[in-house]
C-alpha positions as CSV (number, residue, x, y, z in Angstrom):
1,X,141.3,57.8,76.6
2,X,143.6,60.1,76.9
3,X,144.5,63.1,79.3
4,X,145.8,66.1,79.1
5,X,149.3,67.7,80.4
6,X,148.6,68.3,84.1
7,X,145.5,66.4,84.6
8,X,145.5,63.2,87.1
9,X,144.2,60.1,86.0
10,X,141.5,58.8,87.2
11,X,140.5,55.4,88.0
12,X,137.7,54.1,85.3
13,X,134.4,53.9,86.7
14,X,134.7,56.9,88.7
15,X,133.3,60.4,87.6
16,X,135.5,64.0,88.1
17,X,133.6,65.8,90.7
18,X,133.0,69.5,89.6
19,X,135.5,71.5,90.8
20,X,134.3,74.3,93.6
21,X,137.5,75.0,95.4
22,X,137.5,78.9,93.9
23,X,134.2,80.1,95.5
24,X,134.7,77.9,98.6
25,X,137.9,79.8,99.0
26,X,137.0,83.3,97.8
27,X,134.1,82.6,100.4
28,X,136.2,81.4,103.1
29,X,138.6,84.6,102.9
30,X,135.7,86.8,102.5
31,X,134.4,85.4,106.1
32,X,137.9,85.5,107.4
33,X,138.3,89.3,106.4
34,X,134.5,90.1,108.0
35,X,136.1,88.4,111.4
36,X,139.0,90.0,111.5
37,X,137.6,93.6,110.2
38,X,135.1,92.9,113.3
39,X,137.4,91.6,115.8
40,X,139.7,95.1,115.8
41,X,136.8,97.2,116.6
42,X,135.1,94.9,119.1
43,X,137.5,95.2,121.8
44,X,137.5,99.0,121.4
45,X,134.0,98.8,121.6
46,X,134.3,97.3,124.7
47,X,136.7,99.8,126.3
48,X,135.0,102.5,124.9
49,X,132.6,103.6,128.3
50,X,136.3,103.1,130.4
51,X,138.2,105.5,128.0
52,X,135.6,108.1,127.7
53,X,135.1,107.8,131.9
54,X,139.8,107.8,132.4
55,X,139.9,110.2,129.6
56,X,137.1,112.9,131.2
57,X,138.1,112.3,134.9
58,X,141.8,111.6,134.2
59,X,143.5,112.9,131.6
60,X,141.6,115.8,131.2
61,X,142.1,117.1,134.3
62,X,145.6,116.2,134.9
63,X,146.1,118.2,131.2
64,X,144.3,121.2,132.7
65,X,145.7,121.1,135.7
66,X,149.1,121.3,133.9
67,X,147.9,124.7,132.5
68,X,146.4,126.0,135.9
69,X,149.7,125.3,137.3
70,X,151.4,127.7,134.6
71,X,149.0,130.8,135.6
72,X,148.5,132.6,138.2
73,X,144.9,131.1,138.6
74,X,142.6,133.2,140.6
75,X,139.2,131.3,140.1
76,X,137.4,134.5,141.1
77,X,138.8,137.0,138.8
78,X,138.4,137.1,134.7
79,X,142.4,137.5,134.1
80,X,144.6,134.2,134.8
81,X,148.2,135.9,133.6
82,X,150.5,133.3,132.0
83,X,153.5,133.3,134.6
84,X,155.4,130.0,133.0
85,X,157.2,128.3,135.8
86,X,156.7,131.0,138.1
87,X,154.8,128.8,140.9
88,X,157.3,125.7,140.5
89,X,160.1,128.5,141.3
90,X,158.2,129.9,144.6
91,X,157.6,126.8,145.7
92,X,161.5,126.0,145.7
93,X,162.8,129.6,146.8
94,X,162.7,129.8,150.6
95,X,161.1,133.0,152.1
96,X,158.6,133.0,150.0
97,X,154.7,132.8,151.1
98,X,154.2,129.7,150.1
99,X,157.1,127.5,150.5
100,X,157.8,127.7,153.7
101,X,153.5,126.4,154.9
102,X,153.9,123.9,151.5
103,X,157.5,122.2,152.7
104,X,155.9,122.1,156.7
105,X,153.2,120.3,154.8
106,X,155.6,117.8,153.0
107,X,157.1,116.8,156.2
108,X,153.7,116.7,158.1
109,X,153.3,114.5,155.3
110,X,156.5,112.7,155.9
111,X,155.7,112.0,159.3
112,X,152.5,110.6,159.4
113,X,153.5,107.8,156.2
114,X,156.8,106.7,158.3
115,X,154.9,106.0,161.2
116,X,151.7,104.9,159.7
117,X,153.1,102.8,156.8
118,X,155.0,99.9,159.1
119,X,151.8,99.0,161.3
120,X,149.4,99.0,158.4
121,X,151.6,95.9,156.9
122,X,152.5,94.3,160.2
123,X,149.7,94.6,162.0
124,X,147.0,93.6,159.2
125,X,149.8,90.4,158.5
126,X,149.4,89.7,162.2
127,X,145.6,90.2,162.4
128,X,145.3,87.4,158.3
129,X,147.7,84.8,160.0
130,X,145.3,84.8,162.9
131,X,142.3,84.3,160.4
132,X,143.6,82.0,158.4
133,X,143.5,79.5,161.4
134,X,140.5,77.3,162.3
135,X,138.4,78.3,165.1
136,X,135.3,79.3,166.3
137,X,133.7,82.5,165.3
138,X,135.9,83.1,163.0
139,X,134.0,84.3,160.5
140,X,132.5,87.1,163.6
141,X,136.1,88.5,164.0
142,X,136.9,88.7,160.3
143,X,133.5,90.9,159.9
144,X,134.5,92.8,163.5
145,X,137.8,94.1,162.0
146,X,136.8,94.9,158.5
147,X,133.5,97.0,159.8
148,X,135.2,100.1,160.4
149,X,136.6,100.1,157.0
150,X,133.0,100.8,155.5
151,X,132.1,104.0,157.2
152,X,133.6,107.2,156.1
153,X,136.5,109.5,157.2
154,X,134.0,111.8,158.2
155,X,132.3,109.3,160.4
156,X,135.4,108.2,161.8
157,X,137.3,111.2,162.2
158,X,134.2,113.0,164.1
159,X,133.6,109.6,166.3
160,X,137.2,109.4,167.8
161,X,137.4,113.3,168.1
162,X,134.8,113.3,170.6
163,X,136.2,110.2,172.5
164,X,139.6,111.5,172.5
165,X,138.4,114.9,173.8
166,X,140.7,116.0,176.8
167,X,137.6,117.0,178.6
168,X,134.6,114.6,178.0
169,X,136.0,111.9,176.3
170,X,136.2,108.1,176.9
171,X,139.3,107.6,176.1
172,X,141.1,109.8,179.0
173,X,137.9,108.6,181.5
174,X,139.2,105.0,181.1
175,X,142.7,105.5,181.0
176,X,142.2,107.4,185.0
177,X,140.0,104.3,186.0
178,X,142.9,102.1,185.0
179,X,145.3,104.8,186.9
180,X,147.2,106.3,183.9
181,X,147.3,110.0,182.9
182,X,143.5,111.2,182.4
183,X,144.4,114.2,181.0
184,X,146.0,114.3,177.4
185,X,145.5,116.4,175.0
186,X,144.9,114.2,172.1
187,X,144.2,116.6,169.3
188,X,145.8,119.7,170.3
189,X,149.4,118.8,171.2
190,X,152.3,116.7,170.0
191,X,153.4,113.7,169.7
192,X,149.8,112.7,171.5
193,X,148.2,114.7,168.1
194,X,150.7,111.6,165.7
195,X,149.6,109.0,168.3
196,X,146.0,109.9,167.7
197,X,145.9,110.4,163.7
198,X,148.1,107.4,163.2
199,X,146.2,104.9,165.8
200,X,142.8,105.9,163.9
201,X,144.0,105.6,160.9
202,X,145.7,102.4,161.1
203,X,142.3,101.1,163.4
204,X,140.0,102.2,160.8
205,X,141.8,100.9,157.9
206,X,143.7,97.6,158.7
207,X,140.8,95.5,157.9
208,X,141.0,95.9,154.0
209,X,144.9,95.1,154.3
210,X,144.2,91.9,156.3
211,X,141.4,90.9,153.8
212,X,144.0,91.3,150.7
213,X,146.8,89.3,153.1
214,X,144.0,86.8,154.0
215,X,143.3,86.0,150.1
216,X,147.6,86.1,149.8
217,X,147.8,83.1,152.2
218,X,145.0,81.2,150.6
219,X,146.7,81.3,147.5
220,X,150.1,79.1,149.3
221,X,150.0,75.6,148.3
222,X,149.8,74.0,151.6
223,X,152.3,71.1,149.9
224,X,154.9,73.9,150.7
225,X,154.1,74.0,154.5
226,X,154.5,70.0,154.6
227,X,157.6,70.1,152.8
228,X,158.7,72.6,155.1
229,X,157.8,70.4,158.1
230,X,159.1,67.5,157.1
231,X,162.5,69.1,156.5
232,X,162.2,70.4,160.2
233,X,161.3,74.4,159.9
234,X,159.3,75.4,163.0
235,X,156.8,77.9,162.7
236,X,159.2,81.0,162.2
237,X,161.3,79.0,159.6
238,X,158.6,78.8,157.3
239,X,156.9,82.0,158.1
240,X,160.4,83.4,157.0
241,X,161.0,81.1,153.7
242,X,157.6,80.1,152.7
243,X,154.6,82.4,153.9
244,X,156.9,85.8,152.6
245,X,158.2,84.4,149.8
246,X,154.4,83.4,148.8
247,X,152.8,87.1,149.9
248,X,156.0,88.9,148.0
249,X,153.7,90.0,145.2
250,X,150.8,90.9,147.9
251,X,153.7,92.7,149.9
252,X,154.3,94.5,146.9
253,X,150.9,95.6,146.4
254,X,149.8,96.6,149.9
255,X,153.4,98.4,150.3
256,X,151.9,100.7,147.0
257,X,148.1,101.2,147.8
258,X,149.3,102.3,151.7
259,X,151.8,104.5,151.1
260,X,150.0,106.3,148.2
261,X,147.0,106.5,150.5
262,X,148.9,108.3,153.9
263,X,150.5,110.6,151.7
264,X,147.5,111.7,150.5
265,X,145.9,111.5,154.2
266,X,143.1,114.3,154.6
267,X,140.2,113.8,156.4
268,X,141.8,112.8,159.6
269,X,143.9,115.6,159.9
270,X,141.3,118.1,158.9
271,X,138.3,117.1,160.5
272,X,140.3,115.9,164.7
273,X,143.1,118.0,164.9
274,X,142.5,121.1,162.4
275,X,145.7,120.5,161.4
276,X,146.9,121.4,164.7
277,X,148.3,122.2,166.9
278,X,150.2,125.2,165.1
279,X,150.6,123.8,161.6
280,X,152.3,120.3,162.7
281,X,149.6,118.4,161.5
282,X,148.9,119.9,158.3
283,X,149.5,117.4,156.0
284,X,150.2,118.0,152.1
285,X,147.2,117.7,151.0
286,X,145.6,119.9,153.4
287,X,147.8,122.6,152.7
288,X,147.1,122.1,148.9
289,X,143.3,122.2,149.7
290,X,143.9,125.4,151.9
291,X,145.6,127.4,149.6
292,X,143.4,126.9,145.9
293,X,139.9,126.7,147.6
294,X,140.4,129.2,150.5
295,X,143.4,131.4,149.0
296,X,142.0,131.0,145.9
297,X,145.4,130.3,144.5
298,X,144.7,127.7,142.3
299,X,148.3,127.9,140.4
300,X,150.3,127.6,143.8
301,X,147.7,124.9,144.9
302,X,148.4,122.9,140.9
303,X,152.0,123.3,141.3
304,X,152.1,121.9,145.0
305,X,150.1,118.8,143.9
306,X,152.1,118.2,140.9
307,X,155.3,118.1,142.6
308,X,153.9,116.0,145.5
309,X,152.8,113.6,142.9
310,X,156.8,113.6,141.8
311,X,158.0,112.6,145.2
312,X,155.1,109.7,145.2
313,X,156.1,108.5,141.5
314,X,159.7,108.3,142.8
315,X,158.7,106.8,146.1
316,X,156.5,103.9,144.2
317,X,159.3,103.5,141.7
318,X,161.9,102.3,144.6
319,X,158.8,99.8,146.3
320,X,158.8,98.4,142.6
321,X,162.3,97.8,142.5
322,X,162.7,96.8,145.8
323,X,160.3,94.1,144.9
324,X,161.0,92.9,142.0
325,X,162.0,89.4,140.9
326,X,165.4,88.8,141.1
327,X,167.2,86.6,138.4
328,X,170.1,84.4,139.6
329,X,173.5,85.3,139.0
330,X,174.0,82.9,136.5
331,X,170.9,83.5,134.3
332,X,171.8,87.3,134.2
333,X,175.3,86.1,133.0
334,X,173.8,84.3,130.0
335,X,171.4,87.5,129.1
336,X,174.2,89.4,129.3
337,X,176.1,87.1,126.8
């Protein structure tokens, strides 16, 4: 029997199966093409709810507030005239009305994150290592300092003006049973006014920090503490060379979150000292409140934020580098080449 050109021989006694490789593989890509037609639009599916939300509460108004920022924007008249850069200029030409309250603001601002900023990483560090050991009631103090991180700045901020009250409150009663000064003015003066602001804050706020550091130091592989040991670091040593190394990314984080969130400190300052006394203690965003919602200059007030929002890009951009993971020598040599 012979075969044609092409054809394999088969042994005798055994029958060609049919051949149904062409619809098995026209099928085959036909599925493939359905599952990768649906797999492009299912993750956009997905992220559809989050991009309408960002897009609506984000981008939107961070567009329009570009545009209000470029008017003179009086919310409570019909005409908003087009004055270009006008605002950005009067914010940077000194004698003008509002640079001079907007640039008090900035170092208000200033003040409050320098002295804020270092005690809400050292102190919350301080307060995780302590957790992190065993003890008893240990689970009781971790709920005791997070608590006052779950009520409100307007709870807190109302609760510690009445107790720092330099007439009826606790705080200057206990300080004259203990014999120190019993009559401070804890919201109306200064430095006592920074003292006041930043100890709240930092009270009310250290707990989240210490929960983030807490998780940071539960990520360490203990191996690296034993190593450590055994090669003779004492506690310091290996605090230094194996519990920073281990938080750097954590550091890096809380350094962010901490100093976005003093420079955009509010409710303290608004609700125990008024912003007092004088202007000292009006920080930036106070002053940005003030002057679009009770000046009603909503272009001054758009132009302020946006250029506070400069300073805190530029600020997070030096944390990042700062922290960043450093390549040896030797490695960057052989990029390079």
């Amino acid at each position: 029997m012979s075969t044609k050109v092409g054809e394999r021989a088969l042994p005798k006694g055994r029958a060609r199966r049919p051949s149904t490789s062409e619809p098995e593989s026209q099928k085959k890509r036909g599925v493939r093409a359905g599952t990768r037609q649906q797999g492009i639009a299912t993750p956009w599916l997905f992220l559809a709810p989050y991009l309408l939300l960002f897009g609506s509460f984000v981008i939107l108004p961070a567009v329009l507030g570009v545009w209000i920022s470029l008017h003179s924007w009086d919310y409570t008249l019909p005409n908003k005239p087009f004055v270009g850069l006008g605002n950005y200029v009067a914010l940077f030409s000194p004698g003008t009305t509002i640079s001079g309250p907007f640039w008090g603001s900035m170092r208000a601002t200033g003040i409050f994150t320098v002295l804020s900023v270092p005690l809400l990483l050292v102190v919350p560090l301080a307060v995780a290592l302590l957790m992190s050991k065993k003890f008893p009631g240990r689970d009781f103090l971790r709920a005791i300092y997070f608590a006052p991180y779950v009520l409100g700045v307007a709870v807190i901020s109302v609760l510690w003006r009445y107790l720092l009250d330099n007439n009826i409150g606790l705080v200057n009663h206990y300080l004259g049973l203990l014999g120190l000064p019993d009559d401070t003015a804890w919201t109306t003066t200064t430095p006592a006014a920074w003292v006041a602001l930043v100890g709240v804050t930092v009270w009310w706020t250290l707990g989240f920090n210490a929960i983030i550091y807490l998780a940071g130091l539960q990520d360490i592989p203990i191996e690296l503490y034993e190593a450590a040991r055994v090669d003779g670091a004492g506690p310091w040593m290996q605090f230094l060379h194996v519990t920073i190394p281990g938080l750097k990314p954590i550091l890096s984080f809380i350094t962010i979150i901490t100093l976005l969130a003093s420079a955009n400190m509010f409710g303290q300052s608004y609700l125990m000292t008024q912003g007092g006394p004088g202007r000292e203690t009006r920080t930036a965003i106070y002053q940005i409140a003030d002057t679009g919602l009770r000046n009603f200059q909503m272009g001054s007030a758009a132009a302020m934020s946006y250029v506070l929002t400069i300073f805190l890009m530029a600020i997070s951009a030096f944390v990042f580098y700062i922290f960043r993971e450093k390549k040896p020598k030797k490695q960057e040599k052989e990029v390079l080449s």
